[in-house]
C-alpha positions as CSV (number, residue, x, y, z in Angstrom):
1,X,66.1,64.6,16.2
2,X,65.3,68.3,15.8
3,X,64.3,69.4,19.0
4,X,68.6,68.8,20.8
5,X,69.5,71.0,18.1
6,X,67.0,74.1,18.7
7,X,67.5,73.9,22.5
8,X,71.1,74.4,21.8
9,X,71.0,77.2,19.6
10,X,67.9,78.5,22.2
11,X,70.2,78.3,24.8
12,X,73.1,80.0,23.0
13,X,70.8,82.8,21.6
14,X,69.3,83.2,25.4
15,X,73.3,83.2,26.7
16,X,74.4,86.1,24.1
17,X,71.0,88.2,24.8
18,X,71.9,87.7,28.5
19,X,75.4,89.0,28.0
20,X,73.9,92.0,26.4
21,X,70.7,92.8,28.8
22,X,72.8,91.5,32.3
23,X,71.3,89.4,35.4
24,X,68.8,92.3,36.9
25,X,65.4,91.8,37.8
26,X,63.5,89.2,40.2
27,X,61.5,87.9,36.9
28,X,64.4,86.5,35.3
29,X,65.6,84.1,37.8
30,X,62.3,83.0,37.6
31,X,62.5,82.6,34.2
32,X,65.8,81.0,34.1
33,X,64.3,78.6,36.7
34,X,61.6,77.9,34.2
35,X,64.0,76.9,31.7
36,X,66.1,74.9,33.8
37,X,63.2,72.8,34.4
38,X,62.2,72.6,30.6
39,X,65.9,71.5,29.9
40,X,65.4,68.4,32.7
41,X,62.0,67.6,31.0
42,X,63.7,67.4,27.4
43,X,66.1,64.7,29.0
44,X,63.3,62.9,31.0
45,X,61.5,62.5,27.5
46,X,64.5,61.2,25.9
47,X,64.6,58.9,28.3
48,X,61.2,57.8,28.3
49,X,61.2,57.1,24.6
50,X,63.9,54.9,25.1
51,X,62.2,53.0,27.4
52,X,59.3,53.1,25.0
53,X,61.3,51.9,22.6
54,X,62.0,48.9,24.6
55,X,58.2,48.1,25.1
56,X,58.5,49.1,28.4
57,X,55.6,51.6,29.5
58,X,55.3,52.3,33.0
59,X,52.6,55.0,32.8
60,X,49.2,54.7,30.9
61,X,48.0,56.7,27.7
62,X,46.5,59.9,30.1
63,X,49.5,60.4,31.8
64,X,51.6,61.2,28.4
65,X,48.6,63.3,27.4
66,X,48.8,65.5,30.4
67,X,52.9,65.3,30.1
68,X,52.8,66.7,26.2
69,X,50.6,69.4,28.2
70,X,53.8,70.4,30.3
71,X,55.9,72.5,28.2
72,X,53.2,74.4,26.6
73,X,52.0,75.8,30.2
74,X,55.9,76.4,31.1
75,X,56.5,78.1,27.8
76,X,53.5,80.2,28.9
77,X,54.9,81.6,31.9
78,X,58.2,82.1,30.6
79,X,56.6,84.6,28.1
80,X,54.3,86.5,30.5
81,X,57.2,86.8,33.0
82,X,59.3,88.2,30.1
83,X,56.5,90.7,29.0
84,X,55.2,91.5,31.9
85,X,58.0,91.3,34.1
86,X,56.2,91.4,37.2
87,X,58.9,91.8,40.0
């Protein structure tokens, strides 16, 4: 239940510093590719626990465990492309 609302206001925070800072750099397409693809997890999850919900589990235990992994090592690069910015 908390985690729609703080991508939204991540998303609207990351839209107003982008209207501040502009679209330059290699990095940040990059890193806007990396959210992009955080954003289609957050909706694939939603829709897994649904069909959790429903008793229906098509993947074992260590597949979730390396899929709560996911995010963490995106989250990762996001910040060491921001930092860094390497191109």
């Amino acid at each position: 239940g908390i985690m729609t609302p703080a991508m939204v206001a991540s998303l609207v925070f990351g839209f107003w510093l982008w209207l501040g800072y502009g679209f330059r750099g290699g990095w940040l397409h990059a890193k806007l590719a990396l959210v992009v693809l955080l954003i289609a997890f957050h909706f694939w999850c939603a829709a897994t626990i649904r069909k959790l919900a429903r008793d229906e589990t098509p993947h074992g235990h260590v597949f979730y465990r390396w899929m709560n992994e996911l995010p963490a090592v995106v989250m990762i690069g996001i910040v060491i492309l921001v930092v860094v910015k390497p191109f």
